[in-house]
Each structure stands twice: as C-alpha cells, then as structure tokens.
C-alpha positions in Angstrom: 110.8 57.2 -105.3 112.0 54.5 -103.2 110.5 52.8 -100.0 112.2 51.2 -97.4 111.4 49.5 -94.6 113.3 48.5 -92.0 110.4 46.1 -89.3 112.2 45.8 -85.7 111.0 44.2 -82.9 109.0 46.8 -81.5 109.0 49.7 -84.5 109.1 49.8 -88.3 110.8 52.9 -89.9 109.4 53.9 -93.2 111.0 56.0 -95.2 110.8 57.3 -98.9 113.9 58.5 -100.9 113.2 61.6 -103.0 115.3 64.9 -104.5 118.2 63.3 -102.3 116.7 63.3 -98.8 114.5 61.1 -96.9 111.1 61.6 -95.6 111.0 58.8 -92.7 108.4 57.6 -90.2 108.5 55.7 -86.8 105.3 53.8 -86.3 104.5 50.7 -84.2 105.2 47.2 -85.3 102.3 45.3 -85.7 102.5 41.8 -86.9 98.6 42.0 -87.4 98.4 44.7 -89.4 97.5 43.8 -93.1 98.5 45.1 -96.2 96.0 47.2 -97.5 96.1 48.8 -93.6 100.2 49.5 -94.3 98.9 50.8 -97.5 96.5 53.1 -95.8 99.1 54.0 -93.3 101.3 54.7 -96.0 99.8 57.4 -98.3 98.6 58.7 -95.1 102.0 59.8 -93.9 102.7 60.6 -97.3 99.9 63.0 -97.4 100.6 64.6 -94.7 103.9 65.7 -96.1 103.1 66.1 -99.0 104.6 63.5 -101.1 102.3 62.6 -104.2 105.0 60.5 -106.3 105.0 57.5 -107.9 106.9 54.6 -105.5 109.2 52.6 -108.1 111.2 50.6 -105.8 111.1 48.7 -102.2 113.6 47.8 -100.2 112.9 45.8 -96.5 114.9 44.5 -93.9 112.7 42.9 -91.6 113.4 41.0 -88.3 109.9 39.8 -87.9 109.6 37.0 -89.9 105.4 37.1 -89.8 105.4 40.8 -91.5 107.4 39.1 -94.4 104.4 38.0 -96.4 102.0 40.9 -95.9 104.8 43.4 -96.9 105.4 41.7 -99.8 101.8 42.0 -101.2 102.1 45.4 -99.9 104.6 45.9 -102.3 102.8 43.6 -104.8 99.4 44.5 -104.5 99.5 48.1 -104.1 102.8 49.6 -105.5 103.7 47.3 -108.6 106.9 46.6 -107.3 109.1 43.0 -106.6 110.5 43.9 -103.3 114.0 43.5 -102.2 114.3 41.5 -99.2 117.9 42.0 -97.4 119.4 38.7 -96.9 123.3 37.3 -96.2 122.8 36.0 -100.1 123.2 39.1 -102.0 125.6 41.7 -103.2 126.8 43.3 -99.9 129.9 44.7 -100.8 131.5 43.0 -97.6 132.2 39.6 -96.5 129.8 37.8 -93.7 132.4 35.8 -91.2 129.6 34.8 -88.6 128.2 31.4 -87.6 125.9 30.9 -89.2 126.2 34.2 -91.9 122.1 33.7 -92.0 121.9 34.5 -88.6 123.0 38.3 -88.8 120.1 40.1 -88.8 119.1 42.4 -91.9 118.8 45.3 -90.3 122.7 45.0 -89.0 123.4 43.8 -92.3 121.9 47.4 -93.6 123.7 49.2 -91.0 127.0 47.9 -91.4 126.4 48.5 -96.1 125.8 52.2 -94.9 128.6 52.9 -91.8 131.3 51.2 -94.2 130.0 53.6 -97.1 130.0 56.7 -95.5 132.6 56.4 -92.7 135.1 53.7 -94.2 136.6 50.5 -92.5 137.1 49.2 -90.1 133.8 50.4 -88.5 131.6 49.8 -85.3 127.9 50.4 -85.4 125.8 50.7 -82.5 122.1 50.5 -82.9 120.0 51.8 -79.8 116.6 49.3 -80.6 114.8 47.1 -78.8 118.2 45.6 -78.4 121.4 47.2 -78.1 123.7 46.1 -81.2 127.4 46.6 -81.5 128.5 45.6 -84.9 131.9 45.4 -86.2 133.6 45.6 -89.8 137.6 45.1 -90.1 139.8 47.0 -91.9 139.4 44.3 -94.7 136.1 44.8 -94.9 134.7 41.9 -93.2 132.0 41.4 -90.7 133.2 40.0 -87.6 130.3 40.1 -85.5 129.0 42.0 -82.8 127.4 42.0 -79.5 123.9 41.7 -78.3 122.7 43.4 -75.0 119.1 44.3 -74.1 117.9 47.9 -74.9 116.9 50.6 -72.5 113.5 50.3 -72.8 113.1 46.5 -72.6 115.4 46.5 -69.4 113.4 49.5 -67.7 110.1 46.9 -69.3 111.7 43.9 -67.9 111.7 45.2 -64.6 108.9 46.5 -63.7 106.8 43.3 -64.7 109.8 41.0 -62.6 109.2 42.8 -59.7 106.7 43.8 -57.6 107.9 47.2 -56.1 110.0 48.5 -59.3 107.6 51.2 -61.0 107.7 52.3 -65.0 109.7 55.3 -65.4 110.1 57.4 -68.3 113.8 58.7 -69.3 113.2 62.3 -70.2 115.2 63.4 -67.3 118.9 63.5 -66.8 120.4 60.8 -64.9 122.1 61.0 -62.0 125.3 58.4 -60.6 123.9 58.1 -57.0 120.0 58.1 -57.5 117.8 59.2 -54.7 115.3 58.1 -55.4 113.5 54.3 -56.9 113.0 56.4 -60.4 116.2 58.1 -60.2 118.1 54.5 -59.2 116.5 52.9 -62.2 118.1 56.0 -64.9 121.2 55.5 -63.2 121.4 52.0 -63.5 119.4 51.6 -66.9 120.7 54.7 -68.4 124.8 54.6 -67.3 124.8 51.6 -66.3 124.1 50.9 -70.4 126.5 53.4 -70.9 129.3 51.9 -69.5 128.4 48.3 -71.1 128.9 50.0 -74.5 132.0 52.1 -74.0 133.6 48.7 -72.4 132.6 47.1 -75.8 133.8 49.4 -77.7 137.5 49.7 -76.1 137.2 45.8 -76.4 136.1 45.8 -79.9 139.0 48.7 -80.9 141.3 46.5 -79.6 141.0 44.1 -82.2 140.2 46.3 -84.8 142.6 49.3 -84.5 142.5 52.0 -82.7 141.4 54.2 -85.5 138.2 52.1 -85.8 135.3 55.2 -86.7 132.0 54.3 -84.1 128.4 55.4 -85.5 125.5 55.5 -83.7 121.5 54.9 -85.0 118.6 53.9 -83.5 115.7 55.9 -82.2 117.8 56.5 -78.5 120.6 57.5 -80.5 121.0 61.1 -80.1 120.5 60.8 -76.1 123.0 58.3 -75.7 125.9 59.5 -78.5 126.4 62.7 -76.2 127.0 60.4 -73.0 129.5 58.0 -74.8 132.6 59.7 -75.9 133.2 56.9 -78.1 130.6 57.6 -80.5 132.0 60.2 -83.3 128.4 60.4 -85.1 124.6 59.4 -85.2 123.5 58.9 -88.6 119.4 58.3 -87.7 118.8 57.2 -90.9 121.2 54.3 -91.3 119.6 52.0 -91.7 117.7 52.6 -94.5 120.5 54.2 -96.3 121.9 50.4 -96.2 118.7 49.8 -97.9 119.1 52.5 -100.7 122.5 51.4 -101.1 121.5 47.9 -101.5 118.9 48.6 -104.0 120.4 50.6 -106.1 123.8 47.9 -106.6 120.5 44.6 -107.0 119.2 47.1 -109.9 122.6 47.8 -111.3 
C-alpha cells in the first residue's frame, strides 16, 4: 500500500492506496505532533477501516516546512520506507515557468501532475484550502502560474478577530445576495463574494489559455462551491494525492 500525505496549512490529508481506491483521512495539522503520535494516529484510522496491510511506499507534499523532519522518521522509523518528498526537482511530466520554480508549492505541484493526467491540457485547478489557489497548465504543458486569494474560512477567521462587532459564523446555510442580517451579510460577502473572485479568474485565465481550457475543483470546500461556479466541470476530492501516486509510481519506475 501506498501513503500519502499531503500537510496544508491548517489540515493534513492522509490517504492509503489499495485494490485501486483510496481510503483518506482529514485531520488537523499539528506541527507539534511527533512521529510516533502520527504513527498512532495512523494505524488508528487504519483500524478503524479495517486496513491491516503492509505500507511499502510514501509520498508527501508538505507546505509546513516544521512537519518535514518528523514525517520523515515517520516514514523511517515506523514504516521502513525513504519517503518521497515533492519538490520542482523531480520528474513532473510538465515544465515549471514560475519565478522562482521552488516557490510553487507541492501541493499545487501534485494537483496540477493529477488535473493534467486525468482531464488533459491546458487545465486550471482550483483548490478550496486555507487559501484559495487557481493554478494553470497550457496547452503545451507548462505551468504558468496561478493566483493566490484567501480561503473562506480564513476570511470569515480574519474578521471576526479584526473587528469588534463581526461575530463567527458557520457556512452550513445557503447564502443569500442581500443578507439581512450580520451572519447572513458575512455568507453573502464571504461565500459569493469568493464566488465571483474565482469565476473572474477563471474567464481571465481562459483567455490566455483557450477557451477549451477543462477547470477542476479539490479541496475540502469543494463540493459546496463547484455547484455555485458554473466554471468548474468536476471536483476530484482526492487530487491531490493522486498527484502523489502518480509521482511515485514514475520516481520508482
């Protein structure tokens, strides 16, 4: 079986790769956590689905610089394995045109391996994180770049500790244009108001690209968001660590 894990700023996906599917788990990112407490964590998960293999390969992409180390004793220590750490330097199976190519993060290096695999080029992948990332492949199959704006949660986050009367809100209900209310002014602006940031980019990003450009979605906000952009032809949740998979599996020939 093969473990990947791809650390984010506020949640690490694990996932294992057996008989064809993965078995994938969203917990918190925790820069103090150790390795023997991943391990734990691990074959807890594991466990509780019911997954008693042997794990013969890791993969990580890791935004977190400080989780580096401890997953790589993880990986060490615990599994037997030399991880694979997804960096600009390796096999990609695109080019990198960004300045400086070290500065694209793994995870949208992951993403943009998998979207170009399974939907073709050119491509744009948006990835609903703690950020919001827009990342674009030509039809040559070359990253271009991307755009950066701030996720929903860390805008919803930002202001309700920059402001005194702005409360938390959660976004399980449906937003409405003309909120009337604080909580339902803060969906409409959070929640559309994102909404209309990333089908602008898109249209701006096509126009460059080709109309014909395919758009994918991932992330953990994903599925609420793809039905609200019309732009968005598919949400592939596991994305990411498909790029991972793929990756792997061309370092290990």
């Amino acid at each position: 079986m093969l473990l990947a894990i791809d650390v984010g700023n506020t949640h690490t996906v694990m996932g294992l790769y057996a008989n064809g599917r993965w078995h994938a788990w969203r917990v918190h990112t925790n820069p103090a956590r150790t390795e023997d407490e991943h391990y734990v964590l691990l074959r807890s998960l594991m466990e509780a689905e019911g997954l008693h293999g042997t794990i013969t390969g890791v993969a990580i992409s890791s935004v977190v610089p400080a989780l580096e180390p401890v997953l790589r004793q993880l990986a060490h220590r615990w599994l037997k394995c030399e991880p694979l750490f997804v960096s600009v330097e390796m096999d990609l199976g695109i080019t990198v045109a960004y300045d400086p190519p070290t500065a694209v993060g793994a995870d949208r290096l992951a993403n943009a391996v998998a979207g170009v695999a399974r939907f073709g080029k050119p491509l744009i992948v948006v990835d609903f994180g703690t950020a919001t990332t827009l990342d674009a492949v030509s039809r040559e199959g070359v990253y271009v770049g991307g755009a950066i704006l701030p996720g929903v949660e860390l805008m919803l986050e930002a202001l309700a500790g920059r402001t005194a009367r702005l409360p938390r809100i959660a976004l399980d209900e449906e937003p409405q244009a003309i909120g009337q209310s604080t909580p339902a002014s803060l969906r409409s602006g959070v929640v559309l108001g994102s909404v209309g940031a990333i089908e602008y980019l898109i249209g701006l990003f096509k126009q460059s690209l080709g109309t014909d450009t395919r758009v994918v979605a991932t992330g953990g906000l994903a599925p609420s968001f793809a039905k609200r952009c019309p732009s968005i032809e598919a949400v592939e949740p596991w994305l990411t660590l498909d790029g991972l998979r793929i990756l792997w599996e061309r370092a290990k020939g």
